[in-house]
C-alpha positions as CSV (number, residue, x, y, z in Angstrom):
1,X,0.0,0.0,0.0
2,X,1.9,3.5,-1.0
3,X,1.8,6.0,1.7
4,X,-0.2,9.5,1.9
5,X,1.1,12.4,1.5
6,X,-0.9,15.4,1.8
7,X,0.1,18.9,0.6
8,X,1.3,21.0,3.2
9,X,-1.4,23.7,3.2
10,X,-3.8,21.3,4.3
11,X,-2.6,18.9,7.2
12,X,-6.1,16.5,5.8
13,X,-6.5,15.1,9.5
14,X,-3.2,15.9,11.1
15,X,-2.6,18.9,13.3
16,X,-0.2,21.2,11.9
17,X,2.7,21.0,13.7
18,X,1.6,24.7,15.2
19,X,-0.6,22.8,17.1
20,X,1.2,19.6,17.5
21,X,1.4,17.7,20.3
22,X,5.1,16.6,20.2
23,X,6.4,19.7,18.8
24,X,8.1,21.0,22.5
25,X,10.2,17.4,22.1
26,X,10.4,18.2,17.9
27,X,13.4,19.4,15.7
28,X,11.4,22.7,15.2
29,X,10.3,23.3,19.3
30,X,12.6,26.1,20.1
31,X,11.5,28.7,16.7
32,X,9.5,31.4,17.0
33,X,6.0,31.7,15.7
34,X,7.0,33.5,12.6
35,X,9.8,30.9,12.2
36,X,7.9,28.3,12.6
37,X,5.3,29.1,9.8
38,X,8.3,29.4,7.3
39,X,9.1,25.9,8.6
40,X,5.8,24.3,8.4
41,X,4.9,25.6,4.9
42,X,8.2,23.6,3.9
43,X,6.7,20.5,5.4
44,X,4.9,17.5,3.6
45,X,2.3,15.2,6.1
46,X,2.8,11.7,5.1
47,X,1.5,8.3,6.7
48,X,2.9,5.6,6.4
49,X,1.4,2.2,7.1
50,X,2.7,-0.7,9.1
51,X,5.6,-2.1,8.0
52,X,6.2,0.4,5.1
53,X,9.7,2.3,4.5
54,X,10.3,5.8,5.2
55,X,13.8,5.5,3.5
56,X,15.7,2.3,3.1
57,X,19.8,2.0,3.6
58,X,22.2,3.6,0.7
59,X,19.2,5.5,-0.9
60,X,20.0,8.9,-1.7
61,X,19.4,11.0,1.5
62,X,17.2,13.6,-0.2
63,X,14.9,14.0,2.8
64,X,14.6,14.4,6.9
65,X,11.7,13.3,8.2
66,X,10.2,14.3,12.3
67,X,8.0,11.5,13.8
68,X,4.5,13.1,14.6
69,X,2.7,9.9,15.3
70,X,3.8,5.8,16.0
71,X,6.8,4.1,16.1
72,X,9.2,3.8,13.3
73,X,12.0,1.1,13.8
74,X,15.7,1.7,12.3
75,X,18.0,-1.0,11.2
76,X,20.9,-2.4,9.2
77,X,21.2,-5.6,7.3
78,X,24.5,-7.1,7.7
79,X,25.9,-8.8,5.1
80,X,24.9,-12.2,5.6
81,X,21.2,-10.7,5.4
82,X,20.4,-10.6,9.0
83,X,19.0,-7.7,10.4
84,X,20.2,-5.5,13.1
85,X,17.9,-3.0,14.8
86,X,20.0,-0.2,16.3
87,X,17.1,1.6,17.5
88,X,13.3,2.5,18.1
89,X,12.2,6.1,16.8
90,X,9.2,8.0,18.8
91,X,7.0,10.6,18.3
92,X,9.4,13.9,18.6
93,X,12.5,12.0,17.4
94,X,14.3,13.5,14.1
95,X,15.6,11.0,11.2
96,X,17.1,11.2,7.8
97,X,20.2,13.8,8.4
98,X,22.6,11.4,6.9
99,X,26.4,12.2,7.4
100,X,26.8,11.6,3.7
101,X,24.9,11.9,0.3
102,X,23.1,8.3,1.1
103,X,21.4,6.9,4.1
104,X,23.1,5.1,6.8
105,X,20.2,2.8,8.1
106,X,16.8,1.9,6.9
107,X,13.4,3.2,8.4
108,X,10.4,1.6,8.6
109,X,7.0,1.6,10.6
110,X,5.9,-1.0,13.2
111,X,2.5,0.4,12.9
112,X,1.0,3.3,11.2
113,X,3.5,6.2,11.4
114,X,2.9,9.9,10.7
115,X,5.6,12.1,9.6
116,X,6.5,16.2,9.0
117,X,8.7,15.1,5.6
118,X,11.3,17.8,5.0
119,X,13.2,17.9,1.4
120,X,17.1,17.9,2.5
121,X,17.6,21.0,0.2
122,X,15.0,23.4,1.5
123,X,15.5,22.2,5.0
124,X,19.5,23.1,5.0
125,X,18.9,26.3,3.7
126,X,16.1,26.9,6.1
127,X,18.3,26.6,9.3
128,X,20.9,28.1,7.9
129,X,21.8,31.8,9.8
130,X,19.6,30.5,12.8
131,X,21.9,29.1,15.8
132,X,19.1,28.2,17.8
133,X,17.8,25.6,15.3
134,X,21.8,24.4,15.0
135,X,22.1,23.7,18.9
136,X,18.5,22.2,18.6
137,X,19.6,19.9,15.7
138,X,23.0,19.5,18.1
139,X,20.9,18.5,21.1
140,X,19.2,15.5,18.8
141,X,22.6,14.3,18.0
142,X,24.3,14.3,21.2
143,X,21.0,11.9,22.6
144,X,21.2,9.7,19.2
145,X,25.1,9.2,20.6
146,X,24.1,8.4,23.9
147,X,21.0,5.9,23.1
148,X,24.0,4.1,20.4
149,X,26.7,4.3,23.2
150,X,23.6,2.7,25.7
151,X,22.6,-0.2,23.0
152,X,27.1,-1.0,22.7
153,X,26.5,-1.8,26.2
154,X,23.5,-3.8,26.1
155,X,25.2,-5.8,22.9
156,X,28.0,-6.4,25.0
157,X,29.1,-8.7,28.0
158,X,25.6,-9.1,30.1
159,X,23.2,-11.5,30.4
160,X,20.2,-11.9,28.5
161,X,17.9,-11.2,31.4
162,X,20.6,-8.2,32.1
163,X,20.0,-7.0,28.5
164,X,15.9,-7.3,28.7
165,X,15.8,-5.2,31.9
166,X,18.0,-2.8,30.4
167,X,15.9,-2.6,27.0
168,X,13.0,-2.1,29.1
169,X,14.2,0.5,31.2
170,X,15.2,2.5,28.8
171,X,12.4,2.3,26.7
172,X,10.0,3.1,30.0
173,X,12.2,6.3,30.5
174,X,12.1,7.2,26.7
175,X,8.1,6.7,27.0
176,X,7.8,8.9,30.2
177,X,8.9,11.8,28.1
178,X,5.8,11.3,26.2
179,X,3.5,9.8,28.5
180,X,4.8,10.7,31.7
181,X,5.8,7.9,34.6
182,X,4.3,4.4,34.6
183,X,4.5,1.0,35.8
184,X,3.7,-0.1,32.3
185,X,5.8,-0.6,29.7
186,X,3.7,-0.3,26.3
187,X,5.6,-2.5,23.9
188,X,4.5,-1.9,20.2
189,X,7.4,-4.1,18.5
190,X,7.5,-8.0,18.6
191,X,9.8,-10.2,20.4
192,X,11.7,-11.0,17.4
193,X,12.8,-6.8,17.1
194,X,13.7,-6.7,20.6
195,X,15.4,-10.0,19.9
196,X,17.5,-7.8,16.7
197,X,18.2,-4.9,18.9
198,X,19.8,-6.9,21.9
199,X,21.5,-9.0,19.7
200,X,19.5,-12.2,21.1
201,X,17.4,-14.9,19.9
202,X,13.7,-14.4,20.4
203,X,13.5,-17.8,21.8
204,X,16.1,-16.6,24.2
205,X,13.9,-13.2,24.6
206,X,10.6,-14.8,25.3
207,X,12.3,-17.5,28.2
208,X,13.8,-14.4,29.7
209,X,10.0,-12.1,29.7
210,X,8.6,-16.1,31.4
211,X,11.3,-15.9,33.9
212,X,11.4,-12.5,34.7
213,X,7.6,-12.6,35.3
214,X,8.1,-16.0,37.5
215,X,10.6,-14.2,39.5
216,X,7.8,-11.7,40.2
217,X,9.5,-8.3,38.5
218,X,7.1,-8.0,35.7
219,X,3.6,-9.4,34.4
220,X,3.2,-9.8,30.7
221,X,0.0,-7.6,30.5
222,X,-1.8,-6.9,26.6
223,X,0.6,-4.8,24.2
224,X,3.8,-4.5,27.2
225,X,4.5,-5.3,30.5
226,X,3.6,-4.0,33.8
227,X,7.2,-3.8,36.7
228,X,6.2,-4.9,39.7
229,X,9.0,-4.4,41.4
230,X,10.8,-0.9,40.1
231,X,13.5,-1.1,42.7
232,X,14.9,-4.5,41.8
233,X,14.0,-4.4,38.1
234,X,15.9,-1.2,37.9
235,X,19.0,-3.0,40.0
236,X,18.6,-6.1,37.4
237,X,19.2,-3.4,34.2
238,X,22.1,-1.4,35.7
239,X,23.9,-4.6,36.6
């Protein structure tokens, strides 16, 4: 199914991102109203359905793209043809500013996904003469370093029930950003892309949710899990 894009001067359904409810976590949050409607009449709404691509690896980077609605999950396939997830995108995130001419990592969306899709182009020239927008775009970077330096860690020397209490702890405190501080930890991708980010299998991943839940520090609730015991959970992921 192709996605929907729908001309900028008529968000068809979406709020303009004047309105939007991510925009104090978005790329554009610190402009000023005037600003801002430069930056918005540059934009293109698209949706994208589940499993679709935003932008797929070694494409031409012609585009940046800031995540209004769902989650979008970014990979690599290694050479063999496995797949390595290297992250999870949420509303608020920023994708697509490639380091080079083509794109690093492939997109794609777990369920439906809604995007503000920004031509590379007219968005360089855009923030061009505005600092604020540079440190902004600076600030996205140095937490995309931090979250890759956090998932090095979780790849390396730790258990597997180690690694799933760490995945789930940081995905909790990437939610509360959004949602604000909960017990339960919604969980939109399968086992088997939690299984590609921490490097596991997902036979491996689904013993560990079963025994983590026996041992009484989670219960597998609809859609996530709910901690039941934050204190020793959070102990089990800093290990």
């Amino acid at each position: 199914m192709p996605h929907l894009a729908f001309p900028n001067s008529n968000c068809d359904g979406f709020r303009c991102a004047t309105h939007c409810a991510v925009r104090p976590l978005a790329i554009c949050g610190e402009l000023e109203q005037a600003e801002h409607e430069e930056f918005e009449r540059l934009a293109q709404h698209v949706r994208y359905g589940a499993k679709e691509a935003l932008f797929s690896e070694d494409e031409v980077a012609d585009a940046v793209y800031s995540l209004v609605e769902g989650i979008a999950r970014l990979y690599k396939l290694l050479p063999d043809g496995r797949r390595q997830i290297i992250g999870f995108a949420l509303p608020g995130d920023f994708l697509g500013m490639a380091p080079s001419a083509r794109y690093s990592f492939s997109a794609d969306a777990i369920g439906g996904v809604t995007v503000c899709k920004f031509f590379r182009g007219p968005f360089l020239r855009f923030i061009e003469n505005k600092p604020h927008m540079l440190m902004r775009m600076n600030e996205f970077a140095t937490r995309e370093l931090s979250l890759a330096q956090d998932q090095m860690l979780l790849l390396g020397r730790r258990s597997a029930e180690e690694k799933v209490a760490a995945f789930l702890v940081g995905w909790r405190d990437r939610l509360a950003r959004l949602e604000g501080v909960t017990k339960t930890v919604s969980l939109p991708m399968g086992r088997q892309d939690i299984a590609d980010f921490l490097g596991l299998t997902i036979e491996t991943v689904s013993r560990t949710f079963t025994k983590l839940e026996r041992e009484k520090l989670i219960v597998i609730v609809p859609d996530g899990v709910r901690v039941l015991d934050p204190k020793r959970f959070d102990a089990l992921a800093a290990a």
